[in-house]
FIPAFI-23419 format. One record per residue (C-alpha): x, y, z. Coordinates in pm, whole numbers, padded with zeros to 5 digits, always signed. Layout:
% FIPAFI-23419
XYZ/...
***
This chain:
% FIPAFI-23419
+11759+08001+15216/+11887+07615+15287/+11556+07549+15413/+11354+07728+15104/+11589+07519+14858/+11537+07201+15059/+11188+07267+14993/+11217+07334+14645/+11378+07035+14573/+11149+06827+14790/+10836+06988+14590/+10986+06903+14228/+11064+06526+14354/+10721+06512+14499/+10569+06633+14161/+10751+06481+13948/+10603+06163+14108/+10210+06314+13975/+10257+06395+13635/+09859+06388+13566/+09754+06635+13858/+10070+06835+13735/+09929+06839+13368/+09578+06930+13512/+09658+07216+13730/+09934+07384+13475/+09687+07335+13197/+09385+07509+13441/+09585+07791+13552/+09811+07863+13235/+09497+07916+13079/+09358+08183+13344/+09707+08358+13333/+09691+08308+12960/+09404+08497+12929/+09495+08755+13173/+09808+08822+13007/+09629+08870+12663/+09427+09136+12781/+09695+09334+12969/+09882+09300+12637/+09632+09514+12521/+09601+09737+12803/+09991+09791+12800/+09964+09857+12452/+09701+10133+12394/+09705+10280+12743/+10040+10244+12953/+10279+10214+12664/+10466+10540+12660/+10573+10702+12243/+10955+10613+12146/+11106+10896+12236/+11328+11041+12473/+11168+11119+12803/+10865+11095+12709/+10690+11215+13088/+10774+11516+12981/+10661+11545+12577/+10305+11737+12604/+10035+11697+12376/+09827+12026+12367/+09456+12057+12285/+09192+12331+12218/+08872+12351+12393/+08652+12574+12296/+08386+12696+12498/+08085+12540+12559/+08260+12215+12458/+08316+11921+12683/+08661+11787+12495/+08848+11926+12267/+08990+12024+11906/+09324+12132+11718/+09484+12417+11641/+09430+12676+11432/+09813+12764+11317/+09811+13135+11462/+09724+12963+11780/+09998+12680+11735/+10224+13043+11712/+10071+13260+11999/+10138+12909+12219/+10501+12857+12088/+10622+13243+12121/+10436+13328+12414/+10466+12978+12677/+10792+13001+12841/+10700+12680+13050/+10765+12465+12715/+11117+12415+12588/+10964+12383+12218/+10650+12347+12054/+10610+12172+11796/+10300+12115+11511/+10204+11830+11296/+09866+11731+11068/+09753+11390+11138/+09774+11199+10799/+09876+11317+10477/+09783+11074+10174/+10103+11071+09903/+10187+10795+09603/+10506+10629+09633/+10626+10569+09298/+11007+10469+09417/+11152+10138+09541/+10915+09899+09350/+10551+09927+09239/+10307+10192+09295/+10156+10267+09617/+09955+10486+09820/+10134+10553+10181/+10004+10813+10445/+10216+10989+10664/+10265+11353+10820/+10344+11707+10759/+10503+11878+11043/+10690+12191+11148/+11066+12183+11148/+11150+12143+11502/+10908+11841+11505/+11157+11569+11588/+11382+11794+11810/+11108+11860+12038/+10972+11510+12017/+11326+11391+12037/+11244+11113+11838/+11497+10858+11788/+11681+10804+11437/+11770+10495+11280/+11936+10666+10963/+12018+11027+10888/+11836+11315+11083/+11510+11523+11099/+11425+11826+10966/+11642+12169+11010/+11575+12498+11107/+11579+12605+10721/+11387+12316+10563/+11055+12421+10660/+10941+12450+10301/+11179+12247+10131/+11101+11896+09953/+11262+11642+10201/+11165+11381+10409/+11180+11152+10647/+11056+10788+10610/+10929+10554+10856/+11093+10255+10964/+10857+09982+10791/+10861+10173+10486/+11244+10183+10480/+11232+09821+10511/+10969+09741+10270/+11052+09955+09990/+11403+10002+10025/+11534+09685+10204/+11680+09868+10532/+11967+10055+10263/+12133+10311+10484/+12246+10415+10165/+11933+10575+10097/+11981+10915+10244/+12042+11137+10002/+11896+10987+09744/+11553+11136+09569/+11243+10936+09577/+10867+11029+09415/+10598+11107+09619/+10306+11219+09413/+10515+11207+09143/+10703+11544+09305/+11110+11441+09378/+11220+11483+09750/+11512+11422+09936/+11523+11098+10135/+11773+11302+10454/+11674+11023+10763/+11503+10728+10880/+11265+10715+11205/+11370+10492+11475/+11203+10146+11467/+10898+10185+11694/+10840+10594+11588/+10537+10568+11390/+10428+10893+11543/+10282+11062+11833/+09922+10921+11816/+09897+10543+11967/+09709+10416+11656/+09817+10618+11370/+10062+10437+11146/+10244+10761+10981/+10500+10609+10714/+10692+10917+10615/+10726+11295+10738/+10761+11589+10488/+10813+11956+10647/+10490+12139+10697/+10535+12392+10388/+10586+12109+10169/+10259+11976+10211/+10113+12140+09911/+10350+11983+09650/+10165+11640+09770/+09863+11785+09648/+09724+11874+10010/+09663+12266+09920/+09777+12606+10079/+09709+12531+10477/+09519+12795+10636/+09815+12992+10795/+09621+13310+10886/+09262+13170+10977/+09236+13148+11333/+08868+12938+11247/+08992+12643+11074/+09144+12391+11337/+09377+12126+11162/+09705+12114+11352/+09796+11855+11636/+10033+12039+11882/+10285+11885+12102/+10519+12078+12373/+10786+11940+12553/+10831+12091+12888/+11139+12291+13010/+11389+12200+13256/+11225+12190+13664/+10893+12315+13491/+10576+12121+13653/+10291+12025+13452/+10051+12259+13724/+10311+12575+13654/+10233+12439+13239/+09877+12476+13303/+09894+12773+13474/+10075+12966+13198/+09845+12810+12944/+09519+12942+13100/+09720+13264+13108/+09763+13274+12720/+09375+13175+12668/+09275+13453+12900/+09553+13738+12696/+09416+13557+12335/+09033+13588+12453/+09098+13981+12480/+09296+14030+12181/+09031+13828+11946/+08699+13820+12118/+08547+13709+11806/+08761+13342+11802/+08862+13272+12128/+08657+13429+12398/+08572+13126+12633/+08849+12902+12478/+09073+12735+12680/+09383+12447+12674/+09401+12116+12729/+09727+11946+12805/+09776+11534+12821/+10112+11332+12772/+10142+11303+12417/+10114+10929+12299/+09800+10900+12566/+09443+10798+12416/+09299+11083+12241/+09040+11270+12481/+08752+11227+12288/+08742+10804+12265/+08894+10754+12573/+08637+10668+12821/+08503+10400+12533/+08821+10227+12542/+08904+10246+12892/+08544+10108+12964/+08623+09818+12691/+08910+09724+12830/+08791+09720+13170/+08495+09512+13115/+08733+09242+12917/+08977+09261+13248/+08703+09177+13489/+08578+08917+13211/+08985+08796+13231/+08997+08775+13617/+08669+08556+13645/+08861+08317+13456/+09121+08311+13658/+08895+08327+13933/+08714+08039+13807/+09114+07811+13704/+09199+07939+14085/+08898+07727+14215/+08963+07447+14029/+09294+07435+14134/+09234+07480+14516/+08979+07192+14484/+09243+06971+14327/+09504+07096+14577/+09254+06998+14849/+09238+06672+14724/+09611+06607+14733/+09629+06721+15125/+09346+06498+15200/+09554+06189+15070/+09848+06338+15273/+09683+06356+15607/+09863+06071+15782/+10129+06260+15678/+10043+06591+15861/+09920+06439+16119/+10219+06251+16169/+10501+06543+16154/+10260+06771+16414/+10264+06400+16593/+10647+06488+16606/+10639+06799+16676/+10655+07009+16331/+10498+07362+16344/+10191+07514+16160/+10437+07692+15939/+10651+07399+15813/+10374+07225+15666/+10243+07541+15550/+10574+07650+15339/+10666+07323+15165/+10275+07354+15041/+10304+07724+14922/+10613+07652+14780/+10473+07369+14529/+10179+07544+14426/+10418+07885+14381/+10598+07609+14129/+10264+07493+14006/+10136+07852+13919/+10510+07921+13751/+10450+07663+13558/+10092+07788+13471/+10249+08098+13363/+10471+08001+13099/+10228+07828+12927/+10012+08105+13007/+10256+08348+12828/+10280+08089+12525/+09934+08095+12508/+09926+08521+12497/+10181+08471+12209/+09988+08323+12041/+09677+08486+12097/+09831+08868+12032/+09920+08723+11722/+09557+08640+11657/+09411+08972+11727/+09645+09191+11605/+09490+08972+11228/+09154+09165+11318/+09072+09434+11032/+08956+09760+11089/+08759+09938+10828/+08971+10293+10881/+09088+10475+10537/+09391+10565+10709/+09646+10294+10828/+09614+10237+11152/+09857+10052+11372/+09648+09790+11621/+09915+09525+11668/+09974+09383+12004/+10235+09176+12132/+10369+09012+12455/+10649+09229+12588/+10837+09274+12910/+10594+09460+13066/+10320+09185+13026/+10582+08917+13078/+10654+09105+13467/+10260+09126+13486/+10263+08739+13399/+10507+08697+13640/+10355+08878+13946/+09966+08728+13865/+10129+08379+13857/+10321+08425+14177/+10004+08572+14332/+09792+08348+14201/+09996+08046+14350/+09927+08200+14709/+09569+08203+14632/+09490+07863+14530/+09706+07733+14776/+09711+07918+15114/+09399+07769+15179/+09438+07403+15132/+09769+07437+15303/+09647+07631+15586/+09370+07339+15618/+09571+07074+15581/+09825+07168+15806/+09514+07163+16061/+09432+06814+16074/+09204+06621+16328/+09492+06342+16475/+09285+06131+16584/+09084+06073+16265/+09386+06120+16079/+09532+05870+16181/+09301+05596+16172/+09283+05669+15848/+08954+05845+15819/+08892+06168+15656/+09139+06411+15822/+08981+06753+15667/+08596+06702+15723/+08474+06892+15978/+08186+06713+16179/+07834+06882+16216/+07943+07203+15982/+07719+07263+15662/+07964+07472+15471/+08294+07349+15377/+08586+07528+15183/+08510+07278+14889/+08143+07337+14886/+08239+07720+14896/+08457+07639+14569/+08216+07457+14396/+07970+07738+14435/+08187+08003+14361/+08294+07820+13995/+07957+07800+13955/+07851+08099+13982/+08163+08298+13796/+08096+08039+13488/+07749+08138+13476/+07853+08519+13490/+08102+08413+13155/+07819+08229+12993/+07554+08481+12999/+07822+08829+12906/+07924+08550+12655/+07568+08472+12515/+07475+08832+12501/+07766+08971+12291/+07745+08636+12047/+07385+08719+12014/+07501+09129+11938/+07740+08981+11664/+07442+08781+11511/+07212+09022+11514/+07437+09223+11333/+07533+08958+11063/+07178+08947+11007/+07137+09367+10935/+06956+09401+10608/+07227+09689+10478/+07018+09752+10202/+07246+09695+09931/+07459+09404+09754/+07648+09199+09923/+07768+08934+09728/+08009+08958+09355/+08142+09296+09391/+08548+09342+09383/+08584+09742+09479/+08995+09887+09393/+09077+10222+09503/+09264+10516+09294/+09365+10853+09346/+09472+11052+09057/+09473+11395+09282/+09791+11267+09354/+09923+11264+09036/+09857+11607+08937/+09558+11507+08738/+09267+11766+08714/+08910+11755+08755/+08873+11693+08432/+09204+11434+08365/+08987+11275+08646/+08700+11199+08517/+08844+11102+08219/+09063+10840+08389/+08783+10672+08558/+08535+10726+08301/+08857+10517+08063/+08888+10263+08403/+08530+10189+08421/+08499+10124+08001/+08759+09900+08006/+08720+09706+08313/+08360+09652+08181/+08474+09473+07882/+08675+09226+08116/+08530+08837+08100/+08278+08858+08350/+08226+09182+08453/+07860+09290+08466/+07883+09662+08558/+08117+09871+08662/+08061+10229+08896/+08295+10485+09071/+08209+10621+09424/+08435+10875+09667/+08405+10644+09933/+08178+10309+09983/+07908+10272+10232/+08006+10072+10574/+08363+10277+10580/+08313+10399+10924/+08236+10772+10874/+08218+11018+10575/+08096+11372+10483/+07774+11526+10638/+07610+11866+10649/+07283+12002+10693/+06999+12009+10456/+06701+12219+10365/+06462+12204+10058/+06440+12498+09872/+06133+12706+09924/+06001+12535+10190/+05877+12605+10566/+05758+12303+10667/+06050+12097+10561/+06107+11961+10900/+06435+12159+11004/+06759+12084+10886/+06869+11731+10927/+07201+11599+10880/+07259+11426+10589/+07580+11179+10445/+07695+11275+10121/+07863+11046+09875/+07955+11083+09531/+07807+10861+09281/+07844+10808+08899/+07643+10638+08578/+07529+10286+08699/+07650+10297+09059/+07264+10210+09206/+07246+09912+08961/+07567+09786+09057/+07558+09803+09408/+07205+09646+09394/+07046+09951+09577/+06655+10012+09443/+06546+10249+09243/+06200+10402+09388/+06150+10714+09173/+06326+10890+08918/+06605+10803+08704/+06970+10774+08780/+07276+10967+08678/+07392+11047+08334/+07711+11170+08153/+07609+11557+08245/+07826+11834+08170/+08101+11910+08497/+07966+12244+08490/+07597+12175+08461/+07331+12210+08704/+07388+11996+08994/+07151+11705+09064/+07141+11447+09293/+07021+11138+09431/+06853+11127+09747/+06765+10785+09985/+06370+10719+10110/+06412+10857+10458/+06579+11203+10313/+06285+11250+10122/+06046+11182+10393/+06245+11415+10649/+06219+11715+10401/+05926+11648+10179/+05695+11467+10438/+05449+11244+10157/+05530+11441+09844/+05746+11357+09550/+06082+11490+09579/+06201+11448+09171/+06197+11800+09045/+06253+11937+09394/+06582+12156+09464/+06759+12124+09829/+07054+12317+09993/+07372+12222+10184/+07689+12215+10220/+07718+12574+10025/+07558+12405+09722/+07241+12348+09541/+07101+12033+09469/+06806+11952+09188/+06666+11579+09292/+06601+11354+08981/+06576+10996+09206/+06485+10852+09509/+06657+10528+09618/+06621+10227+09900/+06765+10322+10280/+07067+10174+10370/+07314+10148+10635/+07567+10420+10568/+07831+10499+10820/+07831+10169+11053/+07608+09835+11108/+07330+09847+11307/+07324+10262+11343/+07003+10428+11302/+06895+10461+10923/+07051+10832+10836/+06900+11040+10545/+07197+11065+10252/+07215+11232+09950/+07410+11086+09628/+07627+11362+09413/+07728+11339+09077/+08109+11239+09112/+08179+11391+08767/+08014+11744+08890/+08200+11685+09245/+08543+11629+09143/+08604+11962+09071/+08416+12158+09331/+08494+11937+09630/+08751+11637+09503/+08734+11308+09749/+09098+11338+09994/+09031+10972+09980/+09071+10920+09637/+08821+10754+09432/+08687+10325+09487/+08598+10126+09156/+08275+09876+09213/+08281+09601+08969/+07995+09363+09019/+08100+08991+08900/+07918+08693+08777/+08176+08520+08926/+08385+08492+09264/+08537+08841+09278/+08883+08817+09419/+09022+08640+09119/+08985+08986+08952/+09167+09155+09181/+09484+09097+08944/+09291+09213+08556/+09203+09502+08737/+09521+09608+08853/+09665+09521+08526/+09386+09743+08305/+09483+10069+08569/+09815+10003+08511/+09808+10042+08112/+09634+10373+08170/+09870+10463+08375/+10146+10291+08509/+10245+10505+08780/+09871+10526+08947/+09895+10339+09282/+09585+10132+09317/+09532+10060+09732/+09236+09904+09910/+09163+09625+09644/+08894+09384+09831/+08581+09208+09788/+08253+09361+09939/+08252+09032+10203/+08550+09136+10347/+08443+09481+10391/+08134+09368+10574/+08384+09154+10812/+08578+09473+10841/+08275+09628+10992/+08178+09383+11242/+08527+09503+11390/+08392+09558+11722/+08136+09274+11735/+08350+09031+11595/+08649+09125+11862/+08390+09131+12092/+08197+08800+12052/+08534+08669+12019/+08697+08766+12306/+08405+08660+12529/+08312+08345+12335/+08671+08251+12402/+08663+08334+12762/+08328+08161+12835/+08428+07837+12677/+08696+07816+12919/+08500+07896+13211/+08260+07629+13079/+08560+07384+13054/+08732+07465+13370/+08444+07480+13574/+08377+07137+13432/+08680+06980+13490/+08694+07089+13854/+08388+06953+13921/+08512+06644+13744/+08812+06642+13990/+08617+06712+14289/+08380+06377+14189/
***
């Protein structure tokens, strides 16, 4: 230990003497760990990160798979209740439904939250921490309580402990406020940003409807189990494929062939797994080159520095020093060096979290992406900076401790190695070469990806449309109160100074995913199968003000709710069912409904950019809301002459007089949509374009050095 601190404070005098190779190397490798540590923050986050509860090895999420399936599926809830009665491996099982939409009309202005209906042991088997109050009780199963989240509690309420007990307005329906989720609980699914938690049996007063509690076909609940005391997860298993075999007996007809998945809840969901595991794998490698590439740089520099040392060496193994006490002292300064590297490495990672966690996701459910530097990544920083210090400097220590005495000390070049071809520095030359050119062309390929998709023709406008989201479901409005509101909305946001048009959709194109079933014309043989088509809902005007053509027919009137239903069908729909002919007059089936075409309309890109054109069909929103309403609530388009955020505000305002307790959520321009798409690209092209410019730069300026 007296020798290691002799040699600590002989490598901070020695340094401190070079504050420009200092600068160069800390700057090289704190921007290798830097990137590093950026993309284990994400790795940490969305894979490793265990939920915020109490031992949470041992909190089970459960799945269905049904046979012939390769993942999996919820439950139906007389599964959910053969599982909990009959598995004695589990300690409690508990149920929950993903997202749940509500109106908060409490605490400050209306707005639309999302959060979770669940059974009443919920956060006793999750054992989910508390920050205020408690979770549900055995007897609260139907009643009108909740939970909120943490956030929400802060936002709304300004972190008043003071609020339990007190009645807030969801939907315009009263519940009891009776706790507040710990901080980080934002549920048991790693993305999912639940805000509040009502009992399961209260969903309906939120508007959800009855759940299916007898239908053993209609899959909807999440299940979680917690597993008992000395039980193993194989014993778990064991019992579970036990229960499929006894319920695949009883009810042939459901669950012959079924079987159970278990996974640690707060894991990746099974289904997108492999996709984000892959992504964040091919970033990591992508990470390491760089690092790769600052290690390099540094060893040439470092190489450098023991060739201007070599009388040195050569004079302490003149006088008898050993391999290894040249060797330490060297390790030693650049374990200091890469230390160094690392904090400004981690600064770097702060600020670059803070930078991704800005991207958008188009996702009509809130989803929690955020990732941050925490002590996990700061002990990863830690351990890649020590080892990266070894690296970059066991060889040039190892070499220069090695010195020819003779040459070194005349002065001559005391690391060249007469007659051989390949040196270590020509090796590290080639090697940055070669790892920047890997970085250049991964990052030339994905920046090319995210231009090609910028340059997607999506078929409809792009430019002067503001689009503001509503959901009077919430509010106990009918189908009919419904279509009177927006019917009122869209008059009188019309007659607002520079509004061209106005139209109301269920969802707008570009939102990720949306409604489909299959299709067949009426009548017909030939009609090429049954393809599966994207429904939207569409009213008076929407084609016109959305800037999508109009190749035959006409568009949609003020019809009667309970009229015959027509619709609107795109080019490629018509040519997948009616081959050359002309579809107007034509009637199609799906979706348990039938359809009488009066238009045909452009393609466009419906689900996400740069997909395969898919055949859709446009509904009559004022014949849909009362059939099939939107869970999504309902968007407003309103095509400007103008720039269309500045209208943001007059359309908030003109809801608000027709009803001032109607939350009004996703207000943004069609621009930022379309840069809400390009999530993945963007992140992409970013990530790399990032990463290659510093393999550019640090290849560069180790070349530079070496010169």
């Amino acid at each position: 230990m007296d020798r290691l601190r002799q040699d600590l404070v002989h490598s901070v005098r020695r340094l401190a003497k070079m504050p420009g190779f200092v600068l160069a190397v800390v700057v090289s490798i704190g921007l290798g760990i830097g990137a590093n540590a950026t993309i284990f923050s994400m790795v940490s986050r969305f894979v490793l990160e265990p939920p915020p509860v109490h031992d949470p090895g041992r909190l089970m999420a459960l799945h269905m798979q049904e046979r012939g399936e390769d993942c999996c599926n919820n439950f139906p809830y007389p599964q959910y209740e053969d599982v909990r009665d009959g598995a004695k491996s589990f300690s409690g099982v508990a149920g929950y439904e993903d997202m749940l939409p509500a109106s908060l009309g409490s605490g400050g202005e209306p707005e639309r939250v999302w959060g979770q209906t669940a059974t009443a042991n919920y956060f006793d088997v999750a054992q989910a921490p508390m920050a205020v109050g408690r979770g549900f009780a055995p007897d609260e199963a139907k009643q009108q309580v909740v939970v909120l989240g943490y956030r929400l509690w802060q936002r709304r309420f300004g972190s008043d402990p003071s609020v339990v007990g007190r009645t807030v307005h969801l939907s315009g329906k009263p519940f009891v406020v009776i706790g507040v989720a710990g901080e980080g609980f934002r549920g048991l699914q790693p993305i999912l940003n639940a805000q509040f938690w009502v009992p399961l049996g209260a969903g309906a007063a939120l508007g959800e409807g009855e759940p299916s509690w007898t239908s053993r076909e209609n899959h909807w609940l999440s299940v979680i189990a917690r597993l008992g005391p000395g039980v193993t997860r194989a014993q778990a298993n064991d019992e579970l494929s036990t229960i499929a075999a006894n319920l695949a007996k009883a009810y042939p007809s459901t669950d012959k062939g079924n079987g159970f998945l278990m996974d640690e809840a707060g894991s990746l969901p099974p289904r997108g797994r492999t996709m984000v595991l892959v992504f964040l794998a091919a970033l990591s490698v992508v990470a390491l080159l760089v690092l790769g590439i600052a290690c390099a740089n540094v060893s040439n520099l470092l190489l450098a520095q023991a060739a201007s040392r070599q009388r040195e060496m050569a004079v302490r193994l003149a006088l008898g020093a050993r391999t290894r006490q040249l060797v330490r002292p060297m390790l030693v300064e650049s374990t200091l060096l890469a230390l160094a590297g690392g904090v400004a490495g981690s600064l770097l990672a702060l600020w670059s979290t803070s930078a991704l966690s800005a991207f958008h996701v188009p996702s009509p459910v809130p989803l929690d992406l955020a990732v941050a530097v925490g002590g996990r990544v700061l002990l990863a920083t830690f351990l890649i900076s020590v080892g990266a210090g070894l690296v970059f400097g066991l060889a040039p220590a190892w070499i220069a401790s090695r010195p020819m005495l003779a040459r070194a000390l005349r002065g001559e070049d005391a690391l060249a190695r007469p007659g051989r071809r390949f040196t270590l520095r020509n090796v590290l030359v080639v090697t940055q070469i070669a790892m920047c050119m890997v970085l250049l062309c991964a990052t030339g390929l994905f920046l090319r990806s995210l231009r090609n998709a910028t340059e997607i023709d999506v078929g409809f406008r792009t430019r002067g449309l503001l689009m503001a989201s509503v959901d009077p479901r919430l509010h106990g409005y009918t189908a009919e109160q419904t279509n009177a509101f927006l019917r009122e909305a869209r008059e009188r946001i019309a007659g607002l100074p520079g509004v061209m048009s106005v139209a109301a959709t269920d969802i707008v194109p570009l939102s990720g995913g949306h409604r489909s079933d299959g299709f067949v014309a009426e009548g017909r043989k030939d009609s090429g199968g049954t393809p599966v088509v994207d429904e939207y809902m569409a009213s008076a005007g929407y084609f016109d003000t959305l800037g999508i053509p109009r190749l035959a027919g006409r568009d949609f009137g003020h019809g009667a709710a309970n009229g015959e239903k027509v619709a609107v069908v795109n080019r490629l729909f018509a040519q997948k069912l009616f081959g050359g002919e002309n579809p107007v007059g034509q009637r199609v089936t799906g979706g348990g409904a039938t359809y009488t075409i009066i238009g045909v309309v452009g393609n466009l890109q419906s689900r996400t950019l740069g997909e395969a054109t898919r055949p859709v069909l446009f509904r009559s929103l004022e014949q849909a809301t009362g059939s099939d309403p939107s869970f999504l609530g309902y968007t407003l388009v309103v095509r400007t002459a103008g720039n269309p955020a500045a209208m943001g505000r007059a359309v908030r305002k003109t809801i608000a007089v027709l009803d001032p307790a109607m939350a009004v959520f996703n207000v943004e321009t069609m621009q930022e949509h379309l840069e809400s798409a390009l999530f993945l690209p963007r992140l992409a092209g970013t990530l790399f374009g990032i990463f290659g410019v510093l393999g550019l730069v640090l290849a560069g300026v180790g070349l530079y050095g070496v010169v």
